[in-house]
C-alpha positions, -999 to 999 in steps of 0.1 A, spaced: 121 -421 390 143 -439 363 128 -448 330 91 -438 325 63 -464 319 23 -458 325 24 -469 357 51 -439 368 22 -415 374 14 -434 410 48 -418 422 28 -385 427 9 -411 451 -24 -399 436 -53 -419 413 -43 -448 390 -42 -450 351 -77 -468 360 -92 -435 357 -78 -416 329 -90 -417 297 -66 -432 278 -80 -451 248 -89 -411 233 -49 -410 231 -28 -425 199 2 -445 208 26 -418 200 3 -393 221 4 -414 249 43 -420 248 46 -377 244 23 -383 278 50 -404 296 81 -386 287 63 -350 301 49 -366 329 89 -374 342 100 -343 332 72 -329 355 87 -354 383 120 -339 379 118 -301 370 85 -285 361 71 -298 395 103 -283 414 102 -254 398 65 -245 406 73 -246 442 100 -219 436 78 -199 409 50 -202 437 71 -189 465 94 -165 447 70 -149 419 92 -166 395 84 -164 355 85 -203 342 113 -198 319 133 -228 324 104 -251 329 99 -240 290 132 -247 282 127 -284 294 92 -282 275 112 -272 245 134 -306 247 101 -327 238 94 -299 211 61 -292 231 67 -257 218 64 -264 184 35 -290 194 6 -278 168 36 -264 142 32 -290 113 61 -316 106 74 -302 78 76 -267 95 97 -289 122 68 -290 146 49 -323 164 23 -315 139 -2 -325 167 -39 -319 168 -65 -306 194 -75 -334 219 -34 -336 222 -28 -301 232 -53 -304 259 -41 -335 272 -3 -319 271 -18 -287 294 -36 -313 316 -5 -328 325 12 -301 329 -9 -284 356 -18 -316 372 19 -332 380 40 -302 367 29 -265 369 -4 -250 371 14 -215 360 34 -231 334 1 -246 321 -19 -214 316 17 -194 304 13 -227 277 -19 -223 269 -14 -186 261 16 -198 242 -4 -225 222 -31 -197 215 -4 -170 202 5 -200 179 -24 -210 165 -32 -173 160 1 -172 136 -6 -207 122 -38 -192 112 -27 -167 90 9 -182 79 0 -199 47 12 -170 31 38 -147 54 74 -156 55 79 -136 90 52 -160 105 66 -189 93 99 -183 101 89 -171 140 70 -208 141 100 -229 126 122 -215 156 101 -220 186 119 -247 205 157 -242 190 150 -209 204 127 -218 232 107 -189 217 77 -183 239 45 -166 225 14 -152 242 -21 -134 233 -24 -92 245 -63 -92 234 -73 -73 268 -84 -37 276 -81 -15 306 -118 1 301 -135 -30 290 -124 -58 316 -132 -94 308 -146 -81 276 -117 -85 255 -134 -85 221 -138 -46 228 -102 -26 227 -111 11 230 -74 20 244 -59 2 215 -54 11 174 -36 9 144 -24 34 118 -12 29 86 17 44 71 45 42 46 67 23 64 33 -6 73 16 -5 108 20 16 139 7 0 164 -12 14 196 -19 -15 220 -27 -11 256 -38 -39 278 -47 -43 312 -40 -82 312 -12 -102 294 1 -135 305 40 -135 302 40 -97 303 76 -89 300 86 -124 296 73 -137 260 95 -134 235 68 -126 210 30 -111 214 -2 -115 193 -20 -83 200 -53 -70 183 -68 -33 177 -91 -18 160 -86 -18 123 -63 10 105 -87 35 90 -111 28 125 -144 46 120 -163 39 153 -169 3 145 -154 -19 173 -162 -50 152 -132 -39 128 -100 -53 148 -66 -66 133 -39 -86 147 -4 -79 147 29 -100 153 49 -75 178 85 -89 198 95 -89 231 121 -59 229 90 -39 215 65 -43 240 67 -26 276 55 -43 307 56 -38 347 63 -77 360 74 -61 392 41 -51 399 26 -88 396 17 -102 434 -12 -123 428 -32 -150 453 -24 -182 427 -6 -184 393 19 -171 409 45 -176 379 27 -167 352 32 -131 352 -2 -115 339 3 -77 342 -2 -47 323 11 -45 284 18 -16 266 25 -14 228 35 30 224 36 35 189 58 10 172 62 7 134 63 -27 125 65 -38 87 34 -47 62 42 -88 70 35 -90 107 -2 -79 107 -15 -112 109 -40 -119 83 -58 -91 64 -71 -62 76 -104 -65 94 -96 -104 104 -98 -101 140 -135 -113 149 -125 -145 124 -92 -149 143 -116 -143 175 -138 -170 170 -120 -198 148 -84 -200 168 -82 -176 200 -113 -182 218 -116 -221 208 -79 -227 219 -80 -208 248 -116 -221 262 -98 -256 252 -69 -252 269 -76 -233 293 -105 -260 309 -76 -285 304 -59 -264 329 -84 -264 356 -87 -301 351 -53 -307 356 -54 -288 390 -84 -303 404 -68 -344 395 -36 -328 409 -54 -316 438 -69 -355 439 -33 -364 438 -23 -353 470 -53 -354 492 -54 -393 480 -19 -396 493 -25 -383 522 -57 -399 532 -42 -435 524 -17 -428 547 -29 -409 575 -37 -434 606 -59 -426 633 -51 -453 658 -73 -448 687 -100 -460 661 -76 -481 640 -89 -466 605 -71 -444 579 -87 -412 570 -93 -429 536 -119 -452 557 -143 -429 565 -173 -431 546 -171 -393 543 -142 -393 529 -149 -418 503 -177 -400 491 -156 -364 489 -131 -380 465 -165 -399 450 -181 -366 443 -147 -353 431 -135 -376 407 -174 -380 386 -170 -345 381 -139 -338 371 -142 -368 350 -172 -354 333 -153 -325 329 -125 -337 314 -148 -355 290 -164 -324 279 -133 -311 271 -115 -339 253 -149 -344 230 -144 -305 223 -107 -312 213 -120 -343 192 -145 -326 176 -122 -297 164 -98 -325 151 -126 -337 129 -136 -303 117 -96 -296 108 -84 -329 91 -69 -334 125 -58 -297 128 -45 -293 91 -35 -254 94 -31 -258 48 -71 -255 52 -70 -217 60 -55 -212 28 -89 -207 22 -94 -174 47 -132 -181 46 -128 -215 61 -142 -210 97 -145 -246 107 -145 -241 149 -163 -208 151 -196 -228 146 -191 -241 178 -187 -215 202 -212 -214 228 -200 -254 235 -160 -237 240 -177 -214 267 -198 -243 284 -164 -259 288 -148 -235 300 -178 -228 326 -175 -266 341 -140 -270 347 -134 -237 363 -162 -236 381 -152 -276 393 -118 -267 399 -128 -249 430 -153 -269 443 -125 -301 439 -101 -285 454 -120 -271 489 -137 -304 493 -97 -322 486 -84 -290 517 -112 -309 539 -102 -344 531 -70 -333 542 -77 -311 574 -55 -292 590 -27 -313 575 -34 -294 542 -37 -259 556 0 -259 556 19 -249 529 43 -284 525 14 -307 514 7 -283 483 -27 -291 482 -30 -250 492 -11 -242 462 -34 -260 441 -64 -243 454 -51 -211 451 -40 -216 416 -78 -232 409 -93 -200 418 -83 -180 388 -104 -204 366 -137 -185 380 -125 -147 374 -101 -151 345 -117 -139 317 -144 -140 298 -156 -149 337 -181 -171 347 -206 -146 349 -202 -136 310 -203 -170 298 -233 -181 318 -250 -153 306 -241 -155 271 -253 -192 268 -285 -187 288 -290 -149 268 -281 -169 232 -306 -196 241 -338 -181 247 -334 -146 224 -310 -162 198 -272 -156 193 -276 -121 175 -285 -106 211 -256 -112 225 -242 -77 208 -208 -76 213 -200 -43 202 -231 -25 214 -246 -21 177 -284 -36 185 -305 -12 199 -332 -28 226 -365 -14 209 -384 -30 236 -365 -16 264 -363 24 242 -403 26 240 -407 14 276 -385 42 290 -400 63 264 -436 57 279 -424 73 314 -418 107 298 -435 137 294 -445 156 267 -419 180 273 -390 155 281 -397 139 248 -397 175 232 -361 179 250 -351 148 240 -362 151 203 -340 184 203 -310 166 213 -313 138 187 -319 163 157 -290 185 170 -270 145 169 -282 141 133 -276 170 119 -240 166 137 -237 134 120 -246 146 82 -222 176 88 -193 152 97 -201 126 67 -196 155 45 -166 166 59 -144 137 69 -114 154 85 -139 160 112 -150 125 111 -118 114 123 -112 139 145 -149 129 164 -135 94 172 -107 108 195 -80 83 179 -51 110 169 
């Protein structure tokens, strides 16, 4: 490739600029577009072979990520970022995975999210600021550490993880069992429960922690796709980190939750799986339009069967795509086209209204990335069983959509749970009790077994009173020394 014009993307031999929705793209967005998509052709798209091969973290596909100032992309302009906005950031992660890097993709997303987390809360904190204004001179890579290793998928709910407050500001407790760029990023956004924790799993903070402070076990990281993007175990033992890098106020993680983490991820993240399955398209489409059959004197691409495989393929991901760019529209309109000076004002929660429509998205790509990509492995046939083609790379990397978390299973059920019992039953910290489902299992006991169980709750209560008078022993009860 020399110079880079729209029509460079057929050198990856896959679909045309016919179908890619370009008109939702400024002129400047579109020209960001061009310039990735030939630094994909020439080193992120290399690179992901290695990183595939060789379990490789995606450091220097950052550093050429950090010559467009893609890691400063949503950092405002007078910060020295892009100052870009929503539906750019997904198209930017789209292209990535599609010509570039699926791993570098989702190690960007995680990136964009730790980001937005700081942007969030940096109106007023010099150490945020002066982390954000660095990111590409220092090709200063970020990442989220929100998981647990007793609550899975659910990574709203981190039991293994607190905070203390002391003279010197924070000590931080943080143990996850999943961390994208473990041992790699530079920089973590990590949440706990709240200093002062009282039993109340709804009361988390965030805090800023570095690289140097974090410890991580990337050799233990052997994984069937993503093969670069490191996701292992974090641990945070006990570090004292000053008053300024808790990010935001105390008790701001379920707002942080819900206005910036979950919306960027779910964005981003769904830009990810669409990039794989067109990048899947890609390559089956250049195969098929060249692969003769002669005894019959067709191509593959000839086959009615075929057509309607890359038919099928290309509606849905389209639909998908669409999905997620009117998400990353909508959140621009919300945001003055992502103006981060709007949080000044910590009670304005303009995305977290929408997020049941950030799961759905999330739902359709990853569960089409999969689909896409088997029915692009059968366009192909045995020609894409092998590992040159890269069309096996791409499925492999598509799987992780499904079972990366929250799964598919948790986000079906929380939309199909929030629509027919309303949004407050979804109980995130296991606060509601189910009356209905108490007096059922109450109506299968005896006399005596309620007589038994009444005995244990009294003893509970009067437990309870004793320990509200006597708050040492409150602490102690929680088991968080």
């Amino acid at each position: 490739m020399t110079t880079t014009t729209q029509a460079d993307k057929t050198f990856f031999g896959g679909l045309s600029e016919d179908f890619d929705p370009q008109w939702l793209l400024t002129p400047q967005q579109q020209t960001l577009q061009d310039k990735l998509i030939d630094l994909c052709a020439k080193v992120l798209r290399p690179n992901a072979i290695a990183s595939d091969q060789n379990l490789i973290y995606p450091r220097k596909n950052f550093e050429a990520l950090a010559s467009l100032g893609l890691l400063g992309l949503l950092v405002p302009q007078e910060w020295g970022g892009l100052g870009e906005n929503h539906t750019c950031a997904a198209m930017i992660v789209e292209t990535i995975a599609r010509y570039g890097c699926p791993s570098t993709a989702m190690c960007y997303t995680m990136h964009l999210g730790a980001v937005a987390a700081a942007l969030f809360r940096a109106h007023d904190n010099i150490e945020l600021q002066t982390l954000l204004q660095d990111l590409d001179a220092k090709v200063s890579i970020g990442t989220l550490s929100y998981s647990d290793p007793e609550t899975g998928s659910h990574f709203w709910y981190p039991v293994s993880s607190r905070a203390e407050e002391i003279a010197a500001g924070w000590q931080v407790f943080k143990r996850a069992s999943w961390t994208t760029s473990a041992g790699f990023a530079d920089w973590y956004i990590v949440q706990t429960t709240s200093p002062n924790f009282d039993g109340d799993y709804s009361d988390l903070s965030c805090f800023l922690i570095y690289g140097d402070e974090a410890q991580a076990e990337p050799h233990k990281w052997d994984a069937m796709g993503l093969r670069g993007n490191q996701s292992g175990s974090l641990l945070v033992d006990g570090v004292v980190v000053p008053p300024q890098r808790m990010v935001g106020p105390i008790g701001d993680g379920v707002a942080s939750n819900d206005e910036i983490v979950d919306p960027f991820f779910l964005l981003c993240s769904s830009a990810c799986w669409n990039g794989i399955a067109l990048g899947a398209i890609d390559i089956a489409k250049k195969h098929v339009t060249r692969k003769k059959h002669v005894d019959v004197g067709m191509r593959v691409a000839d086959y009615p069967t075929i057509q309607d495989y890359f038919g099928e393929a290309i509606i849905d991901t389209s639909a998908c795509r669409m999905y997620t760019f009117s998400m990353g529209q909508l959140m621009d309109r919300l945001t003055n086209n992502c103006d981060w000076s709007l949080h000044a004002d910590t009670l304005a929660l303009p995305r977290s209204a929408y997020l049941h429509w950030y799961w759905q998205i999330k739902f359709s790509a990853a569960k089409n990335v999969a689909h896409v990509c088997d029915k692009m492995l059968h366009a192909c046939g045995g020609s894409g069983f092998k590992k040159d083609m890269e069309i096996e790379r791409y499925l492999r990397d598509g799987k992780a959509g499904w079972v990366m978390g929250p799964t598919n299973e948790i986000l079906r059920q929380f939309v199909g749970k929030s629509a027919l019992l309303g949004f407050e039953s979804l109980d995130y910290w296991n606060q509601s009790v189910n009356e209905r489902m108490l007096h059922n299992e109450l109506k299968k006991m005896t006399a005596e077994d309620k007589r038994k169980l009444a005995e244990i709750l009294l003893a509970e209560v009067d437990n309870s009173e004793t320990l509200l008078k006597r708050p040492e022993m409150a602490m102690a009860s929680t088991g968080r020394d």
